[in-house]
C-alpha positions as a Markdown table, in Angstrom:
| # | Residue | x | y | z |
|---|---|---|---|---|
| 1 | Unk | 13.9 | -7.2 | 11.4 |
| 2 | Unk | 12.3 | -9.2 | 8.9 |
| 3 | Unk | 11.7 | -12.4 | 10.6 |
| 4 | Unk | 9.6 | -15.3 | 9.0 |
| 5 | Unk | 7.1 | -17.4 | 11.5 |
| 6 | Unk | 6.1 | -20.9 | 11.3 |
| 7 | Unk | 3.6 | -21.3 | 8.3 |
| 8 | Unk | 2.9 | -24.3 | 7.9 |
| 9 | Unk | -1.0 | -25.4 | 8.2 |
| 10 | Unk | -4.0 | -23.9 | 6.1 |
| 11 | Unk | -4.9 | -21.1 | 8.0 |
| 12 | Unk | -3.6 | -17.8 | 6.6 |
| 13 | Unk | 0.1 | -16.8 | 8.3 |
| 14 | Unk | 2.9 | -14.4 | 7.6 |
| 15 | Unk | 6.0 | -15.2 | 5.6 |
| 16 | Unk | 8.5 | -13.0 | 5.9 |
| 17 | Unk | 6.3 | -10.2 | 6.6 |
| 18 | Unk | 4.5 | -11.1 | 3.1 |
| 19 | Unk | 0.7 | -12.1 | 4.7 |
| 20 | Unk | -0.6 | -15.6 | 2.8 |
| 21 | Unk | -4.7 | -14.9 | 2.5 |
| 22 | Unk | -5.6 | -16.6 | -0.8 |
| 23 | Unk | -8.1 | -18.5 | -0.8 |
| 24 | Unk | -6.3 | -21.2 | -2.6 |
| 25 | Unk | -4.6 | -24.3 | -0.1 |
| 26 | Unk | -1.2 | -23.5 | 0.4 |
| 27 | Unk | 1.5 | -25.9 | -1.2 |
| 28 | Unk | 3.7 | -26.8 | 2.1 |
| 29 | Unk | 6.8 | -26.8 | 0.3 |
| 30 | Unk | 6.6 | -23.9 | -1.4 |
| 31 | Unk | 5.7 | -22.1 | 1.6 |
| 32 | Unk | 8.6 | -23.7 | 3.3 |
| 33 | Unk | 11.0 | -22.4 | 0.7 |
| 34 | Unk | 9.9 | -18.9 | 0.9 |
| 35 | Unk | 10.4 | -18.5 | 4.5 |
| 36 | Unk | 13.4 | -20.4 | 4.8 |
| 37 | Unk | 14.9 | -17.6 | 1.8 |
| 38 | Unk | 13.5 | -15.5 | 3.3 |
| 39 | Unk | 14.6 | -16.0 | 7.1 |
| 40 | Unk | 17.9 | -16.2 | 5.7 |
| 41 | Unk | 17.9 | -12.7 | 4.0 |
| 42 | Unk | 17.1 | -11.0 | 6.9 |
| 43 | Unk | 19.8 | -12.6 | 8.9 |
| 44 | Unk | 22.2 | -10.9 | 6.5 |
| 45 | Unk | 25.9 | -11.5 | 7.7 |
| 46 | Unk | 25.1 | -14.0 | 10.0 |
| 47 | Unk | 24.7 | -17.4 | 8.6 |
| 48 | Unk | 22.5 | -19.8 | 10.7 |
| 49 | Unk | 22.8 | -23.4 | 11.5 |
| 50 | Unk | 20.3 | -26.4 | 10.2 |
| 51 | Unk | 18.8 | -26.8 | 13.7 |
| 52 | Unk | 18.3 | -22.9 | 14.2 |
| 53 | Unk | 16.8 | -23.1 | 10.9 |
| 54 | Unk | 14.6 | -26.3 | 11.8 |
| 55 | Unk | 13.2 | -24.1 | 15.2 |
| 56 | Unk | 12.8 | -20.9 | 13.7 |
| 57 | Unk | 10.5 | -22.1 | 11.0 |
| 58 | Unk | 9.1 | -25.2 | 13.1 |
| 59 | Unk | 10.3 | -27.9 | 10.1 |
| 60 | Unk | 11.4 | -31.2 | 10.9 |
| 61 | Unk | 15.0 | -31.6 | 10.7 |
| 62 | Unk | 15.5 | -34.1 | 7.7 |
| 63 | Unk | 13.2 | -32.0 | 6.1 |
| 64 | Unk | 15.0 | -29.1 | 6.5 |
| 65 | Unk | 17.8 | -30.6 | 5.5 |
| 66 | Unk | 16.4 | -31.9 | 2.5 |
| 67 | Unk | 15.6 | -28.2 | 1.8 |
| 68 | Unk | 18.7 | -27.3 | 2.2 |
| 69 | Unk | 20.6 | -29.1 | 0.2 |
| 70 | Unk | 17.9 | -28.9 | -3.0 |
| 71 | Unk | 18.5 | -25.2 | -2.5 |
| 72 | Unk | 22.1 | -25.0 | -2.0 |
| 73 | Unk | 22.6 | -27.0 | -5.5 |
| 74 | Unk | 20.4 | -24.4 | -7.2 |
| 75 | Unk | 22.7 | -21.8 | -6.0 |
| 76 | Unk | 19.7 | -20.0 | -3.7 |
| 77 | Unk | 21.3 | -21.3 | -0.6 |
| 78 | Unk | 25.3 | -21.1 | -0.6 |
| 79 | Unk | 26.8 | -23.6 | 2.7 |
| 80 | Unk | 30.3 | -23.0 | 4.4 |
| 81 | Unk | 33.3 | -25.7 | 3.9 |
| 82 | Unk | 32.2 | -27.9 | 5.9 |
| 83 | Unk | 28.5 | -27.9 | 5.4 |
| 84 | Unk | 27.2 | -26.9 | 8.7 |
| 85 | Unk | 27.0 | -23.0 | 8.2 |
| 86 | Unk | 23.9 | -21.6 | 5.5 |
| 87 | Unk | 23.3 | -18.5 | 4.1 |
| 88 | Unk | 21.6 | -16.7 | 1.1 |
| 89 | Unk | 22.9 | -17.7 | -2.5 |
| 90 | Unk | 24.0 | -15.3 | -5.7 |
| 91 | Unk | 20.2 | -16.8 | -7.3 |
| 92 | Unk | 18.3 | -14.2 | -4.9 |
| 93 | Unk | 21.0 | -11.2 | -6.4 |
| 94 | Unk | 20.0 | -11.7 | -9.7 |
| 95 | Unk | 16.6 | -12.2 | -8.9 |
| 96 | Unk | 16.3 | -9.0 | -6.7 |
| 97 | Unk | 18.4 | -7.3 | -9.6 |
| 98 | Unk | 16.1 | -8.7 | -12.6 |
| 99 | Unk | 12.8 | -6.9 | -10.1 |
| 100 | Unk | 14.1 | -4.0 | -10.4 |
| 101 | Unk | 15.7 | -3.9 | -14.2 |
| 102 | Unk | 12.1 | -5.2 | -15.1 |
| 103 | Unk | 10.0 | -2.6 | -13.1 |
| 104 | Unk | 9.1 | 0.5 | -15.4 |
| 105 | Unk | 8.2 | 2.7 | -12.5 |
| 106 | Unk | 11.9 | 2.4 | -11.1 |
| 107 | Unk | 13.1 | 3.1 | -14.8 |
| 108 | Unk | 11.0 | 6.0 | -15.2 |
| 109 | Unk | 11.8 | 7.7 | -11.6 |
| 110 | Unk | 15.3 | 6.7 | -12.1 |
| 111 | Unk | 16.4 | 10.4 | -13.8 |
| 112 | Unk | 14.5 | 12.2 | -11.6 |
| 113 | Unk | 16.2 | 10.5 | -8.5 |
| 114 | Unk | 19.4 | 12.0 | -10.7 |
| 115 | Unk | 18.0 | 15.5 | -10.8 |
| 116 | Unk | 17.2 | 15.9 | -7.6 |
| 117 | Unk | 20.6 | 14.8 | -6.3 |
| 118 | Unk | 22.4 | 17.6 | -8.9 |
| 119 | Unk | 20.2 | 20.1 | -7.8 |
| 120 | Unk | 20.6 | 19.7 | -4.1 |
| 121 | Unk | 23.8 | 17.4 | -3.5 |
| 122 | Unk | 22.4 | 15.2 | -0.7 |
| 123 | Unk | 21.4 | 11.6 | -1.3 |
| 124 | Unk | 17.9 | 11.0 | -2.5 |
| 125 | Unk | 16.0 | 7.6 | -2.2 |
| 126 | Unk | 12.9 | 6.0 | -4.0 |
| 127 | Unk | 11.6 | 3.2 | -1.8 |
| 128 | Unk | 8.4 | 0.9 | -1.9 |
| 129 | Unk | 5.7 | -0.6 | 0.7 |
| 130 | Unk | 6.2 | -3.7 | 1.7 |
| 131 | Unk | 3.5 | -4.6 | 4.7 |
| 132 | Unk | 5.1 | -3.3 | 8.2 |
| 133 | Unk | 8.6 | -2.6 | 6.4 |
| 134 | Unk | 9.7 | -0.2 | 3.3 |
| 135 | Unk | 12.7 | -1.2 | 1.0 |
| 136 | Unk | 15.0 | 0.8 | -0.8 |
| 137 | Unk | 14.5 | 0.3 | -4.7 |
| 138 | Unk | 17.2 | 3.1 | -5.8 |
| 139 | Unk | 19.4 | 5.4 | -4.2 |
| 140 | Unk | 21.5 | 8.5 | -5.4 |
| 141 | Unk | 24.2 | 9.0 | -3.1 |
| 142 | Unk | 25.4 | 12.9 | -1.7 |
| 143 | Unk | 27.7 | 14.4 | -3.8 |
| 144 | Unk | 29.9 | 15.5 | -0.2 |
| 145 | Unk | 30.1 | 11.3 | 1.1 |
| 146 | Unk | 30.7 | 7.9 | -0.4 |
| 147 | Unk | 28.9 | 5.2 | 1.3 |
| 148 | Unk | 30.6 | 1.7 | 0.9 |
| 149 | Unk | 27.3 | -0.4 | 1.6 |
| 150 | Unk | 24.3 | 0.2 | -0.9 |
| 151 | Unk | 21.3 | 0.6 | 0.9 |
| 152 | Unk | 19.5 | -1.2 | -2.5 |
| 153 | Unk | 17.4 | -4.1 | -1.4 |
| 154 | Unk | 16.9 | -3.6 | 2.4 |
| 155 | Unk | 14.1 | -3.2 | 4.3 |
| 156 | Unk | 13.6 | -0.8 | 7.4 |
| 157 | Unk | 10.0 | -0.6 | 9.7 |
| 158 | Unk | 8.3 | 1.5 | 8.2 |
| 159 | Unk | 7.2 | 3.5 | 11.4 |
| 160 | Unk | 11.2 | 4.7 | 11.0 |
| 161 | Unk | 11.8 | 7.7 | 9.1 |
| 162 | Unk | 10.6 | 10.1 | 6.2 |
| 163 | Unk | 9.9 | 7.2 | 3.4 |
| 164 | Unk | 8.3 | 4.6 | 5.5 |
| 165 | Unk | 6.0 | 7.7 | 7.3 |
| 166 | Unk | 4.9 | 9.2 | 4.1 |
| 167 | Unk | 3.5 | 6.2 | 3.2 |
| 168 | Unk | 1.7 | 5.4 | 6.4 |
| 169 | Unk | 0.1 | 8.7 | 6.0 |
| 170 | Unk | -1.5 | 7.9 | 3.1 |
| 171 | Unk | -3.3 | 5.4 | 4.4 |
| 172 | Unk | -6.3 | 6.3 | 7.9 |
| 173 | Unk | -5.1 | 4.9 | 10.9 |
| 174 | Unk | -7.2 | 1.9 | 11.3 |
| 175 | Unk | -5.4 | 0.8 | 8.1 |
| 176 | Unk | -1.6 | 1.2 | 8.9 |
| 177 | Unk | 0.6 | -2.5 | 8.4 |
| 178 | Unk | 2.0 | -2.1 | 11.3 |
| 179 | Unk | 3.5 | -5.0 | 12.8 |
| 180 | Unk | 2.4 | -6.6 | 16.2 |
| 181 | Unk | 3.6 | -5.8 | 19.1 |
| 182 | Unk | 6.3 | -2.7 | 20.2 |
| 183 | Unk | 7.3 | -0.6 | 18.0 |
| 184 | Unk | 11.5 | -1.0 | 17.0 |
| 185 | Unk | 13.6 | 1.9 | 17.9 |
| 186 | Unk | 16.7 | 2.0 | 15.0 |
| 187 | Unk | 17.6 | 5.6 | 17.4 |
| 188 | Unk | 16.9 | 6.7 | 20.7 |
| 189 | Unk | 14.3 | 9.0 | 18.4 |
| 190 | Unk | 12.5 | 6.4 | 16.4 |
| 191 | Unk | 8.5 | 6.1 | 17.4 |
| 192 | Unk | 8.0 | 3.5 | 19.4 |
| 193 | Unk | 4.9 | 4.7 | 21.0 |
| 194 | Unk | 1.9 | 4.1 | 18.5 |
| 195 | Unk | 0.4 | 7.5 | 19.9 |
| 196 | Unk | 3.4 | 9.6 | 19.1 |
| 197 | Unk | 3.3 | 7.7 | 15.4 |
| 198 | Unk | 0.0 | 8.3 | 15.2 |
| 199 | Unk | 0.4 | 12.5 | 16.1 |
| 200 | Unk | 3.0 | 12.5 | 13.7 |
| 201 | Unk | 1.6 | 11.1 | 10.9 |
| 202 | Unk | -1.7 | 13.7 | 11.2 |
| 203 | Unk | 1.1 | 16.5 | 10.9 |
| 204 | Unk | 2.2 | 14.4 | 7.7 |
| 205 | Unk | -1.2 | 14.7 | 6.1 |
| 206 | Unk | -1.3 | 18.3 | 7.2 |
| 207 | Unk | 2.1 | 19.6 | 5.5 |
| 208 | Unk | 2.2 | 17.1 | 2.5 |
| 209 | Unk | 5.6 | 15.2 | 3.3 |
| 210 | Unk | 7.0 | 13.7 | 6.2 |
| 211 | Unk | 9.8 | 15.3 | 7.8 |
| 212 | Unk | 12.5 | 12.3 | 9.7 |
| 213 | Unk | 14.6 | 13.8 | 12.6 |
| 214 | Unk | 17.3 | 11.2 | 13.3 |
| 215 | Unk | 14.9 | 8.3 | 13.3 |
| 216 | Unk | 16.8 | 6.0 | 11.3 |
| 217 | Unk | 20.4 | 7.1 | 11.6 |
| 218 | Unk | 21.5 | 9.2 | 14.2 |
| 219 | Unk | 22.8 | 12.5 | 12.5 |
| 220 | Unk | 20.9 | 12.3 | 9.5 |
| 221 | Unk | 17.0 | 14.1 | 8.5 |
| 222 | Unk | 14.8 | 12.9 | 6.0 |
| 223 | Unk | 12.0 | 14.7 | 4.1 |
| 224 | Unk | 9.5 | 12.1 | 2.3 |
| 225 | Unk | 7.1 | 12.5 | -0.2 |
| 226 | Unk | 4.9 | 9.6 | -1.4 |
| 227 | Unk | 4.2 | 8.9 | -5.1 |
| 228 | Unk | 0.1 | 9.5 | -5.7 |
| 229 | Unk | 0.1 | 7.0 | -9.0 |
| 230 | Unk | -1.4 | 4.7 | -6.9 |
| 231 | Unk | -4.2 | 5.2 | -4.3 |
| 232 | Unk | -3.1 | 4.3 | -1.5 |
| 233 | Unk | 0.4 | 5.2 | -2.6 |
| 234 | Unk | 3.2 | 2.2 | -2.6 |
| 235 | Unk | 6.2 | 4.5 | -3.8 |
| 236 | Unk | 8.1 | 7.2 | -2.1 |
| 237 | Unk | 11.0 | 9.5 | -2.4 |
| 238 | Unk | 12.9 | 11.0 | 0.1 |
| 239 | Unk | 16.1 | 13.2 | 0.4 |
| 240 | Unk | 18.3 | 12.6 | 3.5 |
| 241 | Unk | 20.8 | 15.8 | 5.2 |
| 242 | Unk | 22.8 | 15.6 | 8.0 |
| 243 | Unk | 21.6 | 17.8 | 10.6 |
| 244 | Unk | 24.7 | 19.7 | 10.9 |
| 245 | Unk | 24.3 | 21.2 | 7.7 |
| 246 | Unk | 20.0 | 21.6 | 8.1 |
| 247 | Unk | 19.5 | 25.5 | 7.9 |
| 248 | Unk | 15.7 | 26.3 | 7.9 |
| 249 | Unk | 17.2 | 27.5 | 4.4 |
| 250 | Unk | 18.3 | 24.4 | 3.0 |
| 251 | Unk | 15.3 | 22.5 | 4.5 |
| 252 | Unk | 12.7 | 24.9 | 2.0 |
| 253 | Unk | 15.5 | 24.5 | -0.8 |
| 254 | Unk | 14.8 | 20.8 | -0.3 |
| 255 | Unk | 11.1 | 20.6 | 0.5 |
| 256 | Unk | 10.9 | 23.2 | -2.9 |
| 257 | Unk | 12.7 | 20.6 | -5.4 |
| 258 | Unk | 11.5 | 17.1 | -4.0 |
| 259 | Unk | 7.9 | 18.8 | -4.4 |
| 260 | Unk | 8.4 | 19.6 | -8.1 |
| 261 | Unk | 10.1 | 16.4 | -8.6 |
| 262 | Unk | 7.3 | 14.2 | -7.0 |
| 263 | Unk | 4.7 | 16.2 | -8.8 |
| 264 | Unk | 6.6 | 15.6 | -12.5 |
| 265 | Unk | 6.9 | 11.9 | -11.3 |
| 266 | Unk | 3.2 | 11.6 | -10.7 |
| 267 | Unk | 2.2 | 13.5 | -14.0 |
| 268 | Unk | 4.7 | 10.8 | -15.9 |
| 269 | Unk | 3.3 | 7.9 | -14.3 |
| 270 | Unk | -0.4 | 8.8 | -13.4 |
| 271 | Unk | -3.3 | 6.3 | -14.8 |
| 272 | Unk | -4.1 | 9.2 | -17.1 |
| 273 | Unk | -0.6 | 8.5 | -18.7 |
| 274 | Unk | -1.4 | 5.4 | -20.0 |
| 275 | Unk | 1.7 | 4.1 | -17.7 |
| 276 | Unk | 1.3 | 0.3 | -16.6 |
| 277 | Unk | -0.7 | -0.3 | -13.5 |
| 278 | Unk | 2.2 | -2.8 | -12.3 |
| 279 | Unk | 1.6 | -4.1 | -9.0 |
């Protein structure tokens, strides 16, 4: 998930899943920095080696090297003991934690993200478009489970679950970013056929959120409801249950409150509020 292609000439490429189309000449080296960071975040517990690194992203080796080492003494790139292991440094934490301290949208849903978890005492996400993948910008965790690992930061397909289909919805399907190629399965009930997506995503349209059934974790449901402040919308909240506990009951209890809350969120942040278009 998440990997970075060469792109390295002047036609537009992909970087991390972040399409370069500008018409402005790419700088080499900058491009080479992003998907190396990049490369390296979604690798996540598994640090890579400098001639992985050199094939993945087709770089020279004493260029990659070179990288490297610039980056590791700038504390973006962190090495092992003996300098042969590379991963992600602390500088991408507190730049991932100033994005989100510095976006007023996440500020302003933040509360309501805390209502909606008192109300209904399951775990209630806000997450964000990013091309093929959705990441997690905020999460309030169920009031019945502690989970050790924040969810914060990552990135999932976005054909997978309630967020990442509410947002696909809001868009025809001749524009969904999805990715090339099969669809990923993260459960034996995850999409992977574009034609089953596709069916599903009408039914989103139809009934106003989208409903996961064990498509991302096996166990857990998800109910989505994307954030109309923007046209197409880039937002999304969802609230997750485990099945055992899904009674049709509970399921209109949640669809009920996550439809007031997404409507007060909208009202808050709509262009008619005067809210910053921050994109």
């Amino acid at each position: 998930m998440g990997e970075a292609p060469p792109i390295y000439d002047d036609r537009h490429r992909e970087a991390g899943g972040t399409r370069v189309t500008s018409g402005v000449r790419g700088a080499k080296s900058a491009l080479r920095t992003v998907a190396l960071l990049e490369l390296l975040a979604a690798r996540g517990d598994r640090p890579a080696r400098l001639d992985e690194l050199a094939e993945e992203l087709d770089v020279p080796r004493s260029s990659m090297y070179q990288l490297l080492r610039t980056l590791v003494d700038c504390g973006w790139v962190r090495t092992d003991t003996t300098g042969s292991l590379y991963g992600i440094g602390i500088r991408t934490l507190l730049t991932g934690t100033s994005y989100l301290d510095s976006d007023p949208r996440v500020r302003a849903v933040r509360p309501y993200l805390d209502e909606a978890s008192d109300a209904l005492g399951e775990t209630i996400h806000l997450a964000r478009l990013d091309g093929p993948h959705f990441v997690y910008l905020a999460t309030r965790e169920s009031h019945e489970y502690l989970r050790t690992i924040s969810r914060v930061g990552r990135r999932v397909p976005a054909h997978a679950g309630a967020l990442g289909k509410a947002l696909l919805a809001e868009r025809s399907d001749s524009e969904l970013p999805l990715a090339e190629g099969p669809l990923a399965a993260l459960t034996e009930n995850t999409h992977t056929d574009r034609d089953a997506l596709l069916t599903d995503l009408r039914g989103v349209r139809e009934r106003g959120y989208s409903i996961d059934r064990e498509e991302t974790v096996t166990g857990i449901a998800g109910f989505g409801f994307a954030l109309r402040y923007d046209a197409p919308a880039v937002d999304a909240i969802s609230c997750s249950v485990p099945v055992a506990r899904l009674t049709g009951e509970r399921q209109e209890r949640v669809v009920a409150v996550m439809r007031d809350v997404q409507t007060r969120i909208e009202a808050l942040l709509s262009p008619r509020s005067g809210a910053p278009d921050w994109r």
